[in-house]
N, C-alpha and C positions, 0 to 999 in steps of 0.2 A: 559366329556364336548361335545356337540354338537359341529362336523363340522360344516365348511361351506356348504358342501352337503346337510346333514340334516338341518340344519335349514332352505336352500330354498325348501326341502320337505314339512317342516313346512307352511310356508308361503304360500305354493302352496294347503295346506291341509285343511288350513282355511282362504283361499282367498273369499270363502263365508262361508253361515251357513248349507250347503246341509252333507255334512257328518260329522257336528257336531250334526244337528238333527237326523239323521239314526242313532248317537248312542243314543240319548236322546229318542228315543222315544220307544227302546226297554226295557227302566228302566222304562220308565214309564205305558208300556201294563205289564209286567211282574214281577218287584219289588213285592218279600210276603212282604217288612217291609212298609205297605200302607200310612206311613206316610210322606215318598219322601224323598229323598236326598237332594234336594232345601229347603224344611219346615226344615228336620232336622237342617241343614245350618244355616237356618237364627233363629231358636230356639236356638243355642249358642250365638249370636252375642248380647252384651251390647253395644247399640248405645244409647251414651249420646244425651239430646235436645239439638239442638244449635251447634251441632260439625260438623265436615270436614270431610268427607270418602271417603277413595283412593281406586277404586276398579281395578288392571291392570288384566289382561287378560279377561274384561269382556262376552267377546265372543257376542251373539245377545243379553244380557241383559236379559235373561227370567228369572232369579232369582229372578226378582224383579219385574216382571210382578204382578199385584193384591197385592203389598207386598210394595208398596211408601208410604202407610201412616205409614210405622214402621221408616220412616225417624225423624219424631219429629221437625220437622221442620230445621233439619241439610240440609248442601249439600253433594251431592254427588256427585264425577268424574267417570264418568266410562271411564275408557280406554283402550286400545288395539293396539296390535304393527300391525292389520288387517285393513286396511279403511273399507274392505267388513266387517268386525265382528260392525264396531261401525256404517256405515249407517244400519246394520240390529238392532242394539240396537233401535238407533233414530225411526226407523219404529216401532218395537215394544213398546217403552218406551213413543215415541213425546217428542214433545220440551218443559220444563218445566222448571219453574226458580232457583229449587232445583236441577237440573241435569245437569252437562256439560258434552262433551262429546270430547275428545280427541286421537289421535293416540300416543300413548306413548311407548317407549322401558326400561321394565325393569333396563336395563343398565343403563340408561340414565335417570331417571326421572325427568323433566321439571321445577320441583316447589322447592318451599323455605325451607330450613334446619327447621325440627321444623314442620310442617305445620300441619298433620294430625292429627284427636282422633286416628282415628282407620282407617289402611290399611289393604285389602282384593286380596289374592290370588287362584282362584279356578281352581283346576285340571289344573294348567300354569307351573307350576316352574320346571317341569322336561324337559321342552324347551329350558329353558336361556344358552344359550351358556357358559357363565360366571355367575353358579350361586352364589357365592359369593360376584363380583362384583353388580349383582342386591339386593343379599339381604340386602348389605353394602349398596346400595342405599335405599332401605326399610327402615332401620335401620335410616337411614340421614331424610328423611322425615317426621317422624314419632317424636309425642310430646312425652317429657318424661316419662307421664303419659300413653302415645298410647298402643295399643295390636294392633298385627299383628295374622289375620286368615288366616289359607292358608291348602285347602282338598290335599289330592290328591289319588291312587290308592296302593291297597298292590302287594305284586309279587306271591299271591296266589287266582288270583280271575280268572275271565271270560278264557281273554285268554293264564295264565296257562292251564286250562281246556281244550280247544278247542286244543292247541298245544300238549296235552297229547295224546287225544285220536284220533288225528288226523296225527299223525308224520309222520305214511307211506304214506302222501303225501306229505312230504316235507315242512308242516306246521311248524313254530318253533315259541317258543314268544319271539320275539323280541321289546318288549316292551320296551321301555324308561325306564328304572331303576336307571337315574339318582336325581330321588328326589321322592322318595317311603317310604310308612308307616313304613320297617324296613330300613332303612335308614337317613329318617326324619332329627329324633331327632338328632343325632351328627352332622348333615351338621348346623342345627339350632342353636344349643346349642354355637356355634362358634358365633355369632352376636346378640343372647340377652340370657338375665339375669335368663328368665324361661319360658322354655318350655312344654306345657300338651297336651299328646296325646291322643287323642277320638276317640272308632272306634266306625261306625257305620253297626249294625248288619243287613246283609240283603241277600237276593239270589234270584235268577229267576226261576221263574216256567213255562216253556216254553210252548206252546200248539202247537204254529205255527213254525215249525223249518227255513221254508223260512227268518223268520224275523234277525234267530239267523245267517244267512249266508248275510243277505244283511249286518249286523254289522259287522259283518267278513270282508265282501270285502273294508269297508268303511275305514279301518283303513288304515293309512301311510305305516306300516309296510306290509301289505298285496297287496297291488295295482300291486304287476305284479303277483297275483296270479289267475292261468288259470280259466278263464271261463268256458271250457269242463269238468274239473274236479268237476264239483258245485252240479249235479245229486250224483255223488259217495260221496260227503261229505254228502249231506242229507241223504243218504241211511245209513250211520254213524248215524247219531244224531237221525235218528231216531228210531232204533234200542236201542239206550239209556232209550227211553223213558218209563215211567213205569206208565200204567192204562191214556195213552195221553200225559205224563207231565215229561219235559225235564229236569230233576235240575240242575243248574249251579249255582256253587257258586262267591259270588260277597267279593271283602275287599275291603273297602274305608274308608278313616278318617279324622281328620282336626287335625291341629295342633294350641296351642293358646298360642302367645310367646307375652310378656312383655319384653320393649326394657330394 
């Protein structure tokens, strides 16, 4: 469970969209599986026409950039325990009568027992302080008939990797492994009826290692990691590299639970 320390890290870490996009945009120069982690995403998603969809931790809304008309004429809530994550939605998204757009706390969800087809969690759920409490809350929201989508990270990807080859500085992965690909299932399985886990196959093929070090520094976990030390890690990575090209391996999946 997330202290209270952490979670005002949290809150400090996506009080804008600046080191949510410095990591988004290294998946996206470098991802070999060219079809995207957002496309993959939303190629699972069965949205009925006419329904209700809860998206919380929507972050700046870019999932859905280019991607409103697979609404079908449903709405959508995007929400976020961030004001900074949902004014950068709005800018991204505008104002549209299919979209609301709300500050919402997992914990806590705002709206009426029953309400939704389908709620949406992405790369969020290893934050919630209380995640049973939230997902209990999912569960309350959500129509009989509803599915609940929710990605999130394996504990054998990026920065495994980096804290590997990297430990004689004092690198470790201290990654949130509170709500992870092999953990998932049984935290899930506790609040609905059935659970199916999808991984989605992919890795980075680095060219630029600068890029793989500003993703580095951008994370939570990293932020008091020294700056003079930043030469010596490239001199690492790229020493890795084989004929220019960095590989890193990536695990990410989604989970697709029936209340």
């Amino acid at each position: 469970m997330e202290t209270n320390t952490s979670r005002q890290a949290t809150q400090e870490q996506y009080k804008t969209a600046d080191n949510l996009h410095t990591r988004m945009s290294i998946h996206e120069k470098y991802s070999t599986n060219r079809q995207g982690f957002g496309n993959w995403i939303l190629s699972q998603y069965d949205l009925p026409t006419g329904g209700e969809f809860l998206e919380l931790g929507c972050g700046s809304g870019e999932l859905w950039c280019s991607q409103l008309e697979r609404l079908n004429g449903s709405r959508l809530f995007l929400t976020d325990f961030s004001e900074g994550m949902i004014a950068a939605a709005k800018k991204n998204l505008g104002e549209q009568p299919n979209l609301c757009y709300d500050v919402v706390d997992i914990e806590a969800i705002p709206y009426e027992t029953g309400r939704f087809d389908r709620v949406i969690a992405n790369m969020m759920l290893y934050h919630v302080p209380d995640l049973d409490k939230g997902l209990g809350e999912v569960r309350r929201v959500l129509k009989e008939s509803g599915y609940f989508y929710c990605t999130t990270y394996g504990e054998n990807g990026i920065v495994s990797y980096l804290a590997g080859l990297l430990r004689e500085y004092g690198i470790k992965d201290l990654t949130n492994k509170n709500f992870t690909l092999q953990n998932g299932q049984r935290i899930l399985e506790k609040h609905f009826s059935q659970v199916q886990r999808l991984d989605y196959e992919d890795s980075l093929a680095i060219t630029q290692v600068e890029d793989l070090l500003d993703y580095l520094y951008s994370m939570s976990s990293m932020t008091s990691l020294p700056r003079e030390i930043r030469p010596d890690l490239k001199t690492i990575l790229e020493k890795q590299m084989v004929n220019g090209v960095l590989s890193v391996p990536k695990e990410y999946g989604m989970f697709i639970c029936r209340k």
